[in-house]
N, C-alpha and C positions, 0 to 999 in steps of 0.2 A: 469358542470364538465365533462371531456372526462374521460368517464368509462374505456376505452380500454390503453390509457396512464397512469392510476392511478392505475388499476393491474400491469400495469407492472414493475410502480413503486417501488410498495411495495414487488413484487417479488424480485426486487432488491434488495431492503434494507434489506428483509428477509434473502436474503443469503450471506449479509457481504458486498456487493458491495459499494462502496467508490464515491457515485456520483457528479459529478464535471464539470463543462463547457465545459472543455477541453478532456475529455473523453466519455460526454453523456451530450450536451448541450441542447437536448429536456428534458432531466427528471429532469436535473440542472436549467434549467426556471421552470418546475409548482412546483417545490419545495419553488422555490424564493418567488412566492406567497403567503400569511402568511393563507388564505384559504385553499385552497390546500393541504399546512401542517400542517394543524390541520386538517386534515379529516385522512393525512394518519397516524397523531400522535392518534389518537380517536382508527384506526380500530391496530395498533401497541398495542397498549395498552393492548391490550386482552392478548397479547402473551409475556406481560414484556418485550416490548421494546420500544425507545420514540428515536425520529428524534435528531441529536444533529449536528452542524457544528463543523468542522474543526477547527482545532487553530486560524489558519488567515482565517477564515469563509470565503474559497474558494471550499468547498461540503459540500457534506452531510452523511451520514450515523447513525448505530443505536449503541444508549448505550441501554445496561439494568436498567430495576429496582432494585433495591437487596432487596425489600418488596418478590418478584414474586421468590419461590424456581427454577423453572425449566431454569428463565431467569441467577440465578446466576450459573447453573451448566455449559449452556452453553456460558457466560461471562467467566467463570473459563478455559473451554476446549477451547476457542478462543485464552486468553491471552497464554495458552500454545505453542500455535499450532505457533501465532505469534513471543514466544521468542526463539521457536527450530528453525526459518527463520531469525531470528537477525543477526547473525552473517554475513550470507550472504549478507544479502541486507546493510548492514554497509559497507564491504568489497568492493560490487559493485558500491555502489554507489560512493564511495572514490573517485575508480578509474575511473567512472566516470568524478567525478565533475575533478579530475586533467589532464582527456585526455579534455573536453572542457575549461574551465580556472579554474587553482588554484587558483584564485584571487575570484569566486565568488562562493557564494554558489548555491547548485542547490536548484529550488526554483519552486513549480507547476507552470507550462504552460512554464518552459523553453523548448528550442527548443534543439532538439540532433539528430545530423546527421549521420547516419550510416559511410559516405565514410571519416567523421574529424574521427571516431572512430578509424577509420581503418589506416588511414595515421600517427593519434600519434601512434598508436601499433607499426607500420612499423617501426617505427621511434627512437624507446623507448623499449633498452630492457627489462629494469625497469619496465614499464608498460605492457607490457606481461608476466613477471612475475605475476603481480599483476592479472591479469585476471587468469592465470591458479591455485592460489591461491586462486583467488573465489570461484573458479568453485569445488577446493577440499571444500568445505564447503557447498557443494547442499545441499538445506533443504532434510531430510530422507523420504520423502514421493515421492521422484523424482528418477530416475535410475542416477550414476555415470554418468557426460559426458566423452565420451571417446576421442572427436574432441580432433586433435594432433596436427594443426594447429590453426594459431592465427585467420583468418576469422570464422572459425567453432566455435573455443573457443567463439570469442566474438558475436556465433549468437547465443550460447546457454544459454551465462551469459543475455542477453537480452529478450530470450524471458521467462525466467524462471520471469522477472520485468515484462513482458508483459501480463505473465499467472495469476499473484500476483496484478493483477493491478497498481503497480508502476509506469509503461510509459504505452501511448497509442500511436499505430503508427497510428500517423495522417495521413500519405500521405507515400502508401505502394512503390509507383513508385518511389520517392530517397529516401525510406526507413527514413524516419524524424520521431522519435518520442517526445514524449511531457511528463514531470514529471504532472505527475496525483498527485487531492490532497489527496492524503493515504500516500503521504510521510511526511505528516505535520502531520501526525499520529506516523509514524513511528519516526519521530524526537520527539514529544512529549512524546513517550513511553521511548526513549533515555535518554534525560533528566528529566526522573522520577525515572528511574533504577540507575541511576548516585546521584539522592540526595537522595536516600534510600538505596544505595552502593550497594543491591541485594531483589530479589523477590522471594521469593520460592514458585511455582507456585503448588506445592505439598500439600502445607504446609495449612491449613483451616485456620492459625493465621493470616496468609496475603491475604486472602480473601476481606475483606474490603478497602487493597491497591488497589488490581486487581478492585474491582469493582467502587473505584475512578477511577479509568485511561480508562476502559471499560464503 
């Protein structure tokens, strides 16, 4: 076992990281290995959390236990933290997926070009709208952007996905990023909130939703 790859793994996973090929294709292999993941699911344990794949089991990341008090408390401050970012990352990504094609959905490891970004904005007052409407929906734990142009606007709405792990910029020199799989996260949290019409993340009764979905 590479001792030195396996801490860092589990650093990872400790801190919410969403690991995927297309964003961390070294710790997306020893994960693969059904070894490997049962070592880092043994030393997780301790700490009420357990290794779990994505929807379309394209990463990996951690759910809690809800036996383990401390793993629901912070299962409970996670799902909050995620549905006060909802709004944003819906928004961005919309506009997104309709400056690359309306036709398909965006989908991890597609490919996103900073200079097509730029050229539908140019292009589409519509979708410049739509970006500076993003950008009013910062998650609250981010400063206001204040970019008054459309280049700035759409480098702020980007890296705010970059910082969240939603895209990873694969290749900094034309600026290409890549849907990382924490979006298959965030789509399944979507369609959870939509067949339970709301979640009150306050609320101890709905405790047991959160800790299905987390």
């Amino acid at each position: 076992m590479n001792e030195k790859l396996h801490t860092e793994v589990l650093e990872k996973l400790i801190q919410g990281t969403v690991i995927c090929k297309w964003s961390d294709r070294k710790s997306n292999d020893y994960l693969d290995n059904i070894a490997n993941r049962d070592n880092v699911d043994f030393w997780l344990s301790s700490l009420g959390m357990q290794v779990a794949q994505t929807p379309n089991e394209d990463g990996y990341y951690t759910t809690y236990m809800s036996s383990h008090a401390k793993a629901r408390e912070t299962a409970k401050a996670q799902f909050k933290e995620i549905m006060e970012k909802m709004r944003f990352y819906v928004l961005a990504f919309s506009t997104l997926m309709d400056a690359v094609d309306p036709d398909r959905a965006l989908h991890p490891g597609m490919e996103i070009l900073h200079s097509k970004l730029l050229d539908r904005l140019n292009d589409d007052q519509d979708m410049r709208n739509d970006v500076a409407a993003t950008l009013a929906e910062m998650p609250r734990n981010r400063p206001r952007s204040t970019a008054s142009n459309t280049h700035d606007q759409l480098d702020a709405m980007l890296k705010v996905l970059v910082d969240d792990g939603l895209l990873f910029l694969a290749n900094p020199q034309i600026r290409m990023y890549l849907v990382t799989a924490k979006w298959d996260i965030i789509q399944e949290m979507i369609e959870f909130i939509a067949d339970h019409e709301s979640v009150p993340v306050d609320d101890p009764d709905g405790q047991g939703e959160q800790e299905a979905l987390l």
